[in-house]
N, CA, C and O atoms as a DFTB+ gen file, in Angstrom:
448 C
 N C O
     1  1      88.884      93.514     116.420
     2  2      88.116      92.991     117.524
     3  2      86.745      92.535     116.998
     4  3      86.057      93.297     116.319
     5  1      86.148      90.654     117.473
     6  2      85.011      90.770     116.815
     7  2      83.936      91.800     117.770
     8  3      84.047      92.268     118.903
     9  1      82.897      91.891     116.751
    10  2      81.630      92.839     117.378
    11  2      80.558      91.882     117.713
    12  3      79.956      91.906     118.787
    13  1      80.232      90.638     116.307
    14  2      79.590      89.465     116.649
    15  2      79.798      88.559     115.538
    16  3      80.329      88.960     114.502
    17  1      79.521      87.702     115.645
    18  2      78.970      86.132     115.066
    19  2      77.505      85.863     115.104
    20  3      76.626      85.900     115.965
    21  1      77.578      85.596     113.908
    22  2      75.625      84.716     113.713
    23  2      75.212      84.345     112.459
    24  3      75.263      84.865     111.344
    25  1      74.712      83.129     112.998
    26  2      74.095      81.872     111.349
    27  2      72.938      83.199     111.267
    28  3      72.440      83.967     112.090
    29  1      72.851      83.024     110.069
    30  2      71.595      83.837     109.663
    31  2      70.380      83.195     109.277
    32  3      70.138      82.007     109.066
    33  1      69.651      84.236     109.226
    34  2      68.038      83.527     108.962
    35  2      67.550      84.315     107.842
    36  3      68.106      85.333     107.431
    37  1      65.979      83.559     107.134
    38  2      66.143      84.257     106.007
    39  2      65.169      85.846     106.303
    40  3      65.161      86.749     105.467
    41  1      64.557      85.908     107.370
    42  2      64.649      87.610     107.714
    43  2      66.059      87.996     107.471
    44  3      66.191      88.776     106.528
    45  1      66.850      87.742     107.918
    46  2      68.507      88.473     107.980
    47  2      68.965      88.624     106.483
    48  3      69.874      89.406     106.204
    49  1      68.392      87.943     105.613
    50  2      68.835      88.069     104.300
    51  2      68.047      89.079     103.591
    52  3      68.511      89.930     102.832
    53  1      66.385      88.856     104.013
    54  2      65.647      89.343     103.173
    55  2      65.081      90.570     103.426
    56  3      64.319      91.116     102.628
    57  1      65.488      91.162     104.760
    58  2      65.104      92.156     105.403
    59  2      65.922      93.121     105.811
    60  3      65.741      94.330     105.665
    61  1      67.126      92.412     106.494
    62  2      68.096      92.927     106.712
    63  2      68.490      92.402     108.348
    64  3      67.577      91.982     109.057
    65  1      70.111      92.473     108.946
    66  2      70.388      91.701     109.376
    67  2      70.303      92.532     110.893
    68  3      70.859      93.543     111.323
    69  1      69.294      91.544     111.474
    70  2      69.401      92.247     113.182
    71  2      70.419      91.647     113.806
    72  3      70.524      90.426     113.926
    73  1      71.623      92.918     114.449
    74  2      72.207      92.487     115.229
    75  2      72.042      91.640     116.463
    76  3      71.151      91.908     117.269
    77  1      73.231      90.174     116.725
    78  2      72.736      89.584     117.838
    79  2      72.805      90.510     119.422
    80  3      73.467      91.546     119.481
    81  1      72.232      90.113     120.329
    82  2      71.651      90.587     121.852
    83  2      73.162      90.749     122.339
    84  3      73.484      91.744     122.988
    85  1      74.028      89.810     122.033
    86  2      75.318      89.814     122.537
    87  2      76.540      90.639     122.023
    88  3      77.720      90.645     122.376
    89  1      75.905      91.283     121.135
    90  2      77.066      91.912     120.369
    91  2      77.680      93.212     121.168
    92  3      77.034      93.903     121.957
    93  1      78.928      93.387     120.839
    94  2      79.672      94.596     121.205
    95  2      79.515      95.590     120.605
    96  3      80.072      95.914     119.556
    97  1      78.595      96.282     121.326
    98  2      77.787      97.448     120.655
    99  2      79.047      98.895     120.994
   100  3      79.283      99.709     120.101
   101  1      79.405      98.945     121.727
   102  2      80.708     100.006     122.286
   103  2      81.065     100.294     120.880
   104  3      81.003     101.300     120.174
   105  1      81.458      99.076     120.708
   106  2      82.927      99.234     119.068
   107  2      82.049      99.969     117.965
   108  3      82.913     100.259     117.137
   109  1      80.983     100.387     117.523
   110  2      79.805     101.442     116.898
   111  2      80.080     102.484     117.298
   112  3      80.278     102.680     118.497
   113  1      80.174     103.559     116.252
   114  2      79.990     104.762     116.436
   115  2      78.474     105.400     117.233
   116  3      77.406     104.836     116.994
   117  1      78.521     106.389     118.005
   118  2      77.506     106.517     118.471
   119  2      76.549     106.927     117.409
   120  3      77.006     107.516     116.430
   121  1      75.068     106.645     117.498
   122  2      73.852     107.664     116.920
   123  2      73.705     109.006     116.918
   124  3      73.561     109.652     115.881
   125  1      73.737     109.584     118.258
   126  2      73.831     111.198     118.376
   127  2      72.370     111.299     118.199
   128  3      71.897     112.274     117.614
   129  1      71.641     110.380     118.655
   130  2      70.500     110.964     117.955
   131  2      69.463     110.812     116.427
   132  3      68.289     111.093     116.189
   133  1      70.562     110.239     115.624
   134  2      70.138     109.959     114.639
   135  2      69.500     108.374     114.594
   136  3      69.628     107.684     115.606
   137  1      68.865     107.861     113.489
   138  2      68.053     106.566     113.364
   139  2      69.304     105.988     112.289
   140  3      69.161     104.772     112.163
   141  1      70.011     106.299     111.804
   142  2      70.905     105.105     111.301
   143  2      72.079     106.181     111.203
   144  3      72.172     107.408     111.176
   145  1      73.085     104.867     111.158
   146  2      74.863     105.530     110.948
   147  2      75.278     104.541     109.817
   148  3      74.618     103.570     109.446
   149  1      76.312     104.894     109.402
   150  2      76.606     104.088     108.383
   151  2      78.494     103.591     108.530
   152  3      79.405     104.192     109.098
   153  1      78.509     102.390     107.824
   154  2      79.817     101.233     108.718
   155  2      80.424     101.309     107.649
   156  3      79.976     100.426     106.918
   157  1      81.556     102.136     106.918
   158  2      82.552     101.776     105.990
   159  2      83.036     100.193     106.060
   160  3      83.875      99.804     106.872
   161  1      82.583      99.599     105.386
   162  2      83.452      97.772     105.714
   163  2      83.494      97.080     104.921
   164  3      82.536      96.893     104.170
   165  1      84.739      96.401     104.810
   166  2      85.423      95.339     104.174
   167  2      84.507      94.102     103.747
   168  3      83.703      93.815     104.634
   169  1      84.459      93.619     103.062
   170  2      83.510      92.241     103.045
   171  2      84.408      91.132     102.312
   172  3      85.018      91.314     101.259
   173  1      84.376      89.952     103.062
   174  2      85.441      88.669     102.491
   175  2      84.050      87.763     102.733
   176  3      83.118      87.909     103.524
   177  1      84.294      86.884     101.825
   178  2      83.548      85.914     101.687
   179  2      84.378      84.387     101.745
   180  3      85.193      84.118     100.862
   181  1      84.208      83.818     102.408
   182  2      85.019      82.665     102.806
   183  2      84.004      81.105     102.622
   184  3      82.974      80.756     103.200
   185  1      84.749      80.503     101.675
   186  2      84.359      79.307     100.975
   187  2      84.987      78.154     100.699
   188  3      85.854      78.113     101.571
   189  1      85.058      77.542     100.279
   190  2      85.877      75.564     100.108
   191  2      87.012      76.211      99.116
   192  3      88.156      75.768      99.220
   193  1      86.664      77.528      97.891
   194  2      87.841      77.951      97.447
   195  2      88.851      78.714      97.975
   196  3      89.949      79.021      97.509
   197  1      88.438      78.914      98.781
   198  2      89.250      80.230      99.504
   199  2      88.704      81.642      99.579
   200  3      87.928      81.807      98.638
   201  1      88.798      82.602     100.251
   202  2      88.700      83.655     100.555
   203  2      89.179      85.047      99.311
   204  3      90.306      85.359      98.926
   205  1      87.621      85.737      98.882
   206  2      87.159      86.433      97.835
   207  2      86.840      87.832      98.318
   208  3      85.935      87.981      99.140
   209  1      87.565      88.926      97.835
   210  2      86.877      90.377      98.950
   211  2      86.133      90.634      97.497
   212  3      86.348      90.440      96.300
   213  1      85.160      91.172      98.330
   214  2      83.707      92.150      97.347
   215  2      83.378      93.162      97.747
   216  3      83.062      93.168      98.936
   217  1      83.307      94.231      97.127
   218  2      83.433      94.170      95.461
   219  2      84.523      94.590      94.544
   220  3      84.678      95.632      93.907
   221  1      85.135      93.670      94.628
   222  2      86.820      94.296      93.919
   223  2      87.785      94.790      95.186
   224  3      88.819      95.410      94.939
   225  1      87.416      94.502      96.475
   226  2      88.317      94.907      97.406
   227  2      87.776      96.292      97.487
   228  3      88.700      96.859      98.070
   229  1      87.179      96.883      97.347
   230  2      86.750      98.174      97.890
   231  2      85.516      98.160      98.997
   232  3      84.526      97.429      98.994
   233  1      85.928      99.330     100.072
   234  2      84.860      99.124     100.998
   235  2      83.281      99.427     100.728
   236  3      83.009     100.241      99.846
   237  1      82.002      98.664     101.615
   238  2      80.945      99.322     101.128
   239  2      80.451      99.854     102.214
   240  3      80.916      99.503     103.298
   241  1      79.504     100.720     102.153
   242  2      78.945     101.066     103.302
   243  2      77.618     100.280     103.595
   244  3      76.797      99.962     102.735
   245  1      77.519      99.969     105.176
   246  2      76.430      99.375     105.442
   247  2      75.870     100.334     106.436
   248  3      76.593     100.883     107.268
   249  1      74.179     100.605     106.326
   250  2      73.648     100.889     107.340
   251  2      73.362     100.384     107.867
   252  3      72.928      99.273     107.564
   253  1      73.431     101.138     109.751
   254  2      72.998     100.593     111.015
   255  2      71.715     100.949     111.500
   256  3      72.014     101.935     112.174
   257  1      70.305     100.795     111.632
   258  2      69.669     101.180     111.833
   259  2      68.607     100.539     113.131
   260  3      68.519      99.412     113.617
   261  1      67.963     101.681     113.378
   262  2      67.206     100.720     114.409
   263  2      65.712     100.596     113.995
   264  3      65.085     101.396     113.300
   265  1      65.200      99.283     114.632
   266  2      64.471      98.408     114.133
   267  2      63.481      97.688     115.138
   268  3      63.481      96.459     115.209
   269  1      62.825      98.291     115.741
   270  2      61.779      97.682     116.394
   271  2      62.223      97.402     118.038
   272  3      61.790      96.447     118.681
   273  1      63.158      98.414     118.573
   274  2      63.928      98.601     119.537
   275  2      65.399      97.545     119.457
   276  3      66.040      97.312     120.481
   277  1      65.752      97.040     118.260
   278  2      66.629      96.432     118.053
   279  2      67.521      97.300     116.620
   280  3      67.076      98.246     115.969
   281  1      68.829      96.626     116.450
   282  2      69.553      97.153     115.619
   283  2      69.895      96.405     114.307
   284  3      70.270      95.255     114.538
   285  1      69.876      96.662     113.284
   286  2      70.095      95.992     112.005
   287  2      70.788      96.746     110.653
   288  3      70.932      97.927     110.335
   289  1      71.092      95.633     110.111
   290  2      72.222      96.120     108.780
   291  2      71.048      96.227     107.920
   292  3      70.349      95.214     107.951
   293  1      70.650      97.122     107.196
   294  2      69.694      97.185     106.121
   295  2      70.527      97.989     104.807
   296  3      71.526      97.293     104.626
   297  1      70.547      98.880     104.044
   298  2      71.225      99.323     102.921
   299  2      72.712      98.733     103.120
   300  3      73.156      98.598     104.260
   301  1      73.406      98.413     102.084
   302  2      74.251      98.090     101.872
   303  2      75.024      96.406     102.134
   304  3      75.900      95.769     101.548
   305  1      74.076      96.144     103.429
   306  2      74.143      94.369     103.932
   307  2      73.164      93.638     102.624
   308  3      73.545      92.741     101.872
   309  1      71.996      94.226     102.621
   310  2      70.811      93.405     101.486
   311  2      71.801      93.373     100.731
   312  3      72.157      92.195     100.750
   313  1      72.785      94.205      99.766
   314  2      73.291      93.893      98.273
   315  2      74.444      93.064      98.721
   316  3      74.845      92.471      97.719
   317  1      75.053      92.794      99.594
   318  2      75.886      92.070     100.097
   319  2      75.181      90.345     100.131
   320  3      75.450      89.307      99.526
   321  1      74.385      90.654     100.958
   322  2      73.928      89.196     100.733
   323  2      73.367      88.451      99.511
   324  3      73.371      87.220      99.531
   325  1      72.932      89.052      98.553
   326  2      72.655      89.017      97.207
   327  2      73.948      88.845      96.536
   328  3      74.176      87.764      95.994
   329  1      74.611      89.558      96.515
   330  2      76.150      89.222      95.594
   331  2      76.634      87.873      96.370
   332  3      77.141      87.042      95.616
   333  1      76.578      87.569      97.523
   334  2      77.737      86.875      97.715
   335  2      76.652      85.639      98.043
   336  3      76.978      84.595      98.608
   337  1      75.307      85.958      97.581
   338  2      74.205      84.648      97.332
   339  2      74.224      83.763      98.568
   340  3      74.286      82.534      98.593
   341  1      74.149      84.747      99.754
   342  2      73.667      84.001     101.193
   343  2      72.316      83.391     101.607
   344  3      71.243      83.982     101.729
   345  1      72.579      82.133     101.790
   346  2      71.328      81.680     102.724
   347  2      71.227      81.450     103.987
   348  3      72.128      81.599     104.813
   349  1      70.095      81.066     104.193
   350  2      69.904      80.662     106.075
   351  2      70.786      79.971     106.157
   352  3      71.322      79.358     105.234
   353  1      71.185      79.963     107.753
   354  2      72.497      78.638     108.172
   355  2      73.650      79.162     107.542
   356  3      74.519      78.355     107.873
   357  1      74.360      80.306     106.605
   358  2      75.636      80.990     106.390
   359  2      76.184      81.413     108.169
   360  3      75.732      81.137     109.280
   361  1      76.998      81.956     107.825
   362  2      77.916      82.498     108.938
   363  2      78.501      83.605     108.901
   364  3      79.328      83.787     108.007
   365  1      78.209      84.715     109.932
   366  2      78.676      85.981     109.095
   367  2      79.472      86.497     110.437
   368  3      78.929      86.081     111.460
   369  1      80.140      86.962     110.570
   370  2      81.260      87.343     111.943
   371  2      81.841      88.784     110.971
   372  3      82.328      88.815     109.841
   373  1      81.460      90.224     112.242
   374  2      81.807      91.451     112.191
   375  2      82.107      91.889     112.908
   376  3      81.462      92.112     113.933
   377  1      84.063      92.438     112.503
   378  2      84.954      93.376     113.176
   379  2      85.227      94.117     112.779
   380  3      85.323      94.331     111.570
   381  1      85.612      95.249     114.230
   382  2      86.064      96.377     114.155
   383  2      87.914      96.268     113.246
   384  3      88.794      95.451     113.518
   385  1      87.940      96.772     112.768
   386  2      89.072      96.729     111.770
   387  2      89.369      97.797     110.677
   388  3      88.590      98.051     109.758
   389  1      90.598      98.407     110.873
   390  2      90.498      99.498     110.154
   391  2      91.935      98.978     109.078
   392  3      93.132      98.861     109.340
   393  1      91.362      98.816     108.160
   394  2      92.180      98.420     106.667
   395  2      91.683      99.235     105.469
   396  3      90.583      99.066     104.943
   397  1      92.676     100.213     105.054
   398  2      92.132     100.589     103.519
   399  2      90.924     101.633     103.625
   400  3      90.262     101.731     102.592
   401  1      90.609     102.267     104.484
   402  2      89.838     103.293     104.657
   403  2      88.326     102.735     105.285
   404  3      87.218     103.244     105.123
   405  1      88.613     101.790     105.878
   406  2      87.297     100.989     106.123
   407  2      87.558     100.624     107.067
   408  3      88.449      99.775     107.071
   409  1      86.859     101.098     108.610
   410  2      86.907     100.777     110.018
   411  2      86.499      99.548     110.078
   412  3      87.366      99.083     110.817
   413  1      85.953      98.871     109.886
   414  2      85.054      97.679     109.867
   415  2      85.407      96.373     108.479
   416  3      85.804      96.533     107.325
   417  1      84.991      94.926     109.378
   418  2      85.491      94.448     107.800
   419  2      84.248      92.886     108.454
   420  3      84.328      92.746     109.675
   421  1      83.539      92.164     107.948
   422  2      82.359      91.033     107.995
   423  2      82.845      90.054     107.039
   424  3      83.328      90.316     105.937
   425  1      82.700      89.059     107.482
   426  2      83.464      87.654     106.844
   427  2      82.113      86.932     106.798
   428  3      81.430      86.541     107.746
   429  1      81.890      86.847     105.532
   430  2      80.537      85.983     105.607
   431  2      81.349      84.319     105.008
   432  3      82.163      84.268     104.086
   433  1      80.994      83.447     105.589
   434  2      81.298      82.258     105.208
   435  2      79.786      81.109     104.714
   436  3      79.023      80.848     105.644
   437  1      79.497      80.591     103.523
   438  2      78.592      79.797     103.685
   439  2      78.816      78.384     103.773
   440  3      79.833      77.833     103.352
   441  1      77.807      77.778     104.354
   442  2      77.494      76.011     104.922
   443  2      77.143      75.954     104.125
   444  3      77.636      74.826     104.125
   445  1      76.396      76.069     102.645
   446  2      76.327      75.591     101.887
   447  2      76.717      74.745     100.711
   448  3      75.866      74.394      99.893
């Protein structure tokens, strides 16, 4: 199920990625209280060659954290966007998906 879609900006790269207003926040594990949880997930990178999982097909963890009364991917999204060398205007779409020990799986695609 997706959670969301969104072109990114280069805060989202360089900071880390605030979830959009519209997203399906349900499909998240709750906080409990805590200031970040962390997202076992898949990462495919989708390009003019075709579709690449990183890093070696194993899941990474991303943290969820909150951020200025908003929510964002910070540890584990930054090295993501660095490996898979995202810029502004990419496309990144994240679902709930449980494959391979990893509830979660983010398809970053770039316009570049």
């Amino acid at each position: 199920m997706e959670i969301f879609t969104k072109q990114l900006t280069s805060i989202d790269i360089e900071r880390g990625l605030v979830l959009p207003p519209d997203s399906k926040l349900e499909s998240l594990p709750p906080f409990h209280g805590a200031r970040t949880i962390e997202l076992s997930t898949m990462v495919a990178v989708q390009s003019a060659a075709g579709i690449t999982t990183l890093p070696g097909g194993e899941p990474v963890t991303i943290h969820c954290s909150t951020r200025s009364g908003n929510l964002a991917f910070t540890r584990g999204w930054l090295d993501i966007a660095r490996c898979a060398g995202l810029g502004s205007g990419d496309i990144v779409t994240f679902y709930q998906e449980v494959n391979g020990g990893a509830q979660y799986k983010i398809v970053v695609r770039s316009v570049g």
